[in-house]
N, C-alpha and C positions, 0 to 999 in steps of 0.2 A: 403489586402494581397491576392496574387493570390492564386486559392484553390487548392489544391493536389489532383490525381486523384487514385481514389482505386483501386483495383483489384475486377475481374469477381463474379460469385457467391459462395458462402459461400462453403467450403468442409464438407462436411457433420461429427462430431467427430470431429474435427481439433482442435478450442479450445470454449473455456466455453463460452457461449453466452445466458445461464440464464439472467434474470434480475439478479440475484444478483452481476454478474459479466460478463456484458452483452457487444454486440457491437449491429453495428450500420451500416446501407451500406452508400457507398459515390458516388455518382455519377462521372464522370466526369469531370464537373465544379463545382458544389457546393456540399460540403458534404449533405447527408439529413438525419437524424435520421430517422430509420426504427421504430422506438415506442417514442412515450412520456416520457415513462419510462426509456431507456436510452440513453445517451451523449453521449455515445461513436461513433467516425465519420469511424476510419476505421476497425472495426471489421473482414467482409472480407477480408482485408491485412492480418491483423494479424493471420486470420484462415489458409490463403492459405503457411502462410511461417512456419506453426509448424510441429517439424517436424515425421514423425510414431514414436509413440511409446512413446511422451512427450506428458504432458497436458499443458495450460497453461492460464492463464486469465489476461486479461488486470489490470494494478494500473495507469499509467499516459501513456498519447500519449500529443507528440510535434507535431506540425506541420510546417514549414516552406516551404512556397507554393514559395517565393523569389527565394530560392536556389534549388524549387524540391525532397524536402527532408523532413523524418520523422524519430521517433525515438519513441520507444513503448517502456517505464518500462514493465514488464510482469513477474508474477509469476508464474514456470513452476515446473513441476514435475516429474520422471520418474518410472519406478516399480523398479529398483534398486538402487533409487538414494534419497537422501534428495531434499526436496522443495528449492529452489533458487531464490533468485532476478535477474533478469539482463534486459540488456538495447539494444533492436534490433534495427539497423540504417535501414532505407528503403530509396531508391533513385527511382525517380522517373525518373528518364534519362538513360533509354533501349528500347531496339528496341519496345515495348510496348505502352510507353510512358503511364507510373502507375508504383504507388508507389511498389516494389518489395525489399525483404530484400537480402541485402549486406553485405558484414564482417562478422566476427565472435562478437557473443553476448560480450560487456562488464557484467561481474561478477561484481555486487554490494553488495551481500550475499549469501554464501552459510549455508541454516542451519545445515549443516554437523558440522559446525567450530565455533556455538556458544559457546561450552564451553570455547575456547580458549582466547573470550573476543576480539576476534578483529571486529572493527568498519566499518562503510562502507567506501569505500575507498574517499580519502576527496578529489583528484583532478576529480573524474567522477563526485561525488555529486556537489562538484562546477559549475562543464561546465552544471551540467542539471539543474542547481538553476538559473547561467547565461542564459541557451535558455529560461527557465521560464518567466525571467524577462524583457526580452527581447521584443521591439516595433514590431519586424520581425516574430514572431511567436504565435501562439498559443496553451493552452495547456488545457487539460480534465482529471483532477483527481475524480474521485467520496470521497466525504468526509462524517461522520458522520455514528453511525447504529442507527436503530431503533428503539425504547423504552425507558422504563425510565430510569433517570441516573443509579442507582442503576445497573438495569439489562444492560447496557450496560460496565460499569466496570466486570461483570461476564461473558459477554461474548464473550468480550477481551481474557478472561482467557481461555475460550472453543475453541475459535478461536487459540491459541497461541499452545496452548495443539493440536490441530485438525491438524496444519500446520507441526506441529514438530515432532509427533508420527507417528505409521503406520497406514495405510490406505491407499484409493486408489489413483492413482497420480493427477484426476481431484480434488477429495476432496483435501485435499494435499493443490496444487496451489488453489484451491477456499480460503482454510482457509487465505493461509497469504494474497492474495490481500484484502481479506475483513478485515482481522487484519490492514492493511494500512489504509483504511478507518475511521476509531477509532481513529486515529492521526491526527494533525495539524498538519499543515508542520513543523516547527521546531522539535516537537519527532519524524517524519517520518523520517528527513534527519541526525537526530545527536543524536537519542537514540532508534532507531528501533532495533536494536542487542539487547539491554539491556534489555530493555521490551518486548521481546520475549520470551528471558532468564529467566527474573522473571515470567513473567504471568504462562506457561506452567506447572508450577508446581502446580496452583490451581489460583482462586480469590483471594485478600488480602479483610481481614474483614474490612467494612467499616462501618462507625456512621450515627449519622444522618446527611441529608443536611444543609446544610447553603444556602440560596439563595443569589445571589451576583447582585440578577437588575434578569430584567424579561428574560434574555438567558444565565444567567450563573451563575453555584451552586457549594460549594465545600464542598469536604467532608473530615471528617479526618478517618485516616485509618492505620490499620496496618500489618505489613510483618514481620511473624514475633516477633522478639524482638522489630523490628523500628515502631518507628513512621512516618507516612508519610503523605502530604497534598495534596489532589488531584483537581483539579478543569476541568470542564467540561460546554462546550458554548452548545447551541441547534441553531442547523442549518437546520429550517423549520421545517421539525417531528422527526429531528434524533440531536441524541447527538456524540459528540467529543472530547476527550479527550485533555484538553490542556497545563495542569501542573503536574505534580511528583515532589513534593519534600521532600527531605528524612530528616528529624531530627536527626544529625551528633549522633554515636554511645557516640562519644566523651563528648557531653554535658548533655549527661543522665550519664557517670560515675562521669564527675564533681559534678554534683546534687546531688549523693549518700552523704550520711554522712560520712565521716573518721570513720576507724573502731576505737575502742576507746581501 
């Protein structure tokens, strides 16, 4: 794949370039990571197109060097605004000749609109699950936090609660893109609403582990009145959340005895 060329040097504030939610410069012709420590290729794009007054940190970058073009998930945040998902297209075919951002952002979430229970929208998450999977492109999600399963289910809950309350708008966008992290793709792309929704309110109590093979543990847990089953892979030093599921309200009434 022909490689996408980045833009100049970084702006200084523009967006979160921590390790924890870090970028990367690109040269030219080959991306190059500016650290070991992070993946991410166009960081300097991303910094140079945020815009005063937003924070924002990288979750997924597309690449498509064929057609000249990128596309950055990125969780941003404003001081008057809730934290949001959305998805900035970059085209690399301007008098420049570098990746520079184009259109207006696709909305994938706004956490303003959690309570209302609606979902991320299913024709965007398709086209970005399609460029995913796609032979013509390339993609860089960071997956997985830090420590033990245990304390990574709790701090899902820290993160969820950090993303969605007040605070500042870098903290803000820090919490959810690193909330995204804590997920496998399938709860990222089809129950990230929901598990935002639940986590913020606290950690669910959870038992002891079950170990499932030597990268994957499950625990049982509860929210609540429910019971719930959770299970979690390790991905090098870090764990990932990769199952939720809930023990219908319905067959714990069944279970009850008839009152007599």
């Amino acid at each position: 794949m022909a490689a996408l060329a980045a833009c100049g040097p970084t702006p200084q504030n523009a967006a979160d370039t921590s390790n924890t939610a870090s970028s990367a410069s690109a040269s030219a012709s080959t991306p190059t990571p500016a650290a070991a420590s992070t993946p991410w290729r166009y960081g300097p794009t991303l910094a140079a197109a945020v815009p005063p007054g937003l924070a924002a940190s990288p979750v997924l970058e597309l690449g498509d060097g064929v057609r000249g073009r990128g596309r950055i998930v990125v969780a941003v945040a404003g001081a008057d605004s809730p934290a949001r998902l959305e998805v900035w297209t970059f085209s690399q075919f301007n008098e420049h000749d570098r990746l520079e951002r184009v259109g207006t952002p696709g909305l994938l979430l706004d956490l303003g609109d959690l309570d209302a229970g609606i979902g991320l929208p299913r024709e965007l998450v398709a086209g970005l699950r399609r460029e995913i999977a796609s032979p013509g492109s390339e993609s860089v999600r960071m997956m997985g936090l830090p420590g033990e399963p245990a304390a990574v289910l709790a701090e899902l809950a820290r993160l969820a609660a950090a993303a969605t309350g007040p605070g500042e708008p870098a903290l803000r966008a820090r919490a959810l893109a690193e909330f995204t992290r804590g997920l496998e793709d399938r709860l990222l792309w089809e129950r990230l609403p929901e598990l935002l929704r639940r986590l913020r309110a606290g950690p669910w109590s959870v038992g002891e582990p079950t170990p499932l093979g030597a990268r994957r543990i499950r625990f049982t847990a509860r929210e609540g009145d429910r019971s719930l089953t959770l299970e979690l892979a390790r991905m090098q030093e870090r764990w990932i959340l990769t199952e939720v599921v809930e023990e219908p309200r319905g067959e714990l009434q069944d279970a009850a005895p008839a009152p007599g």
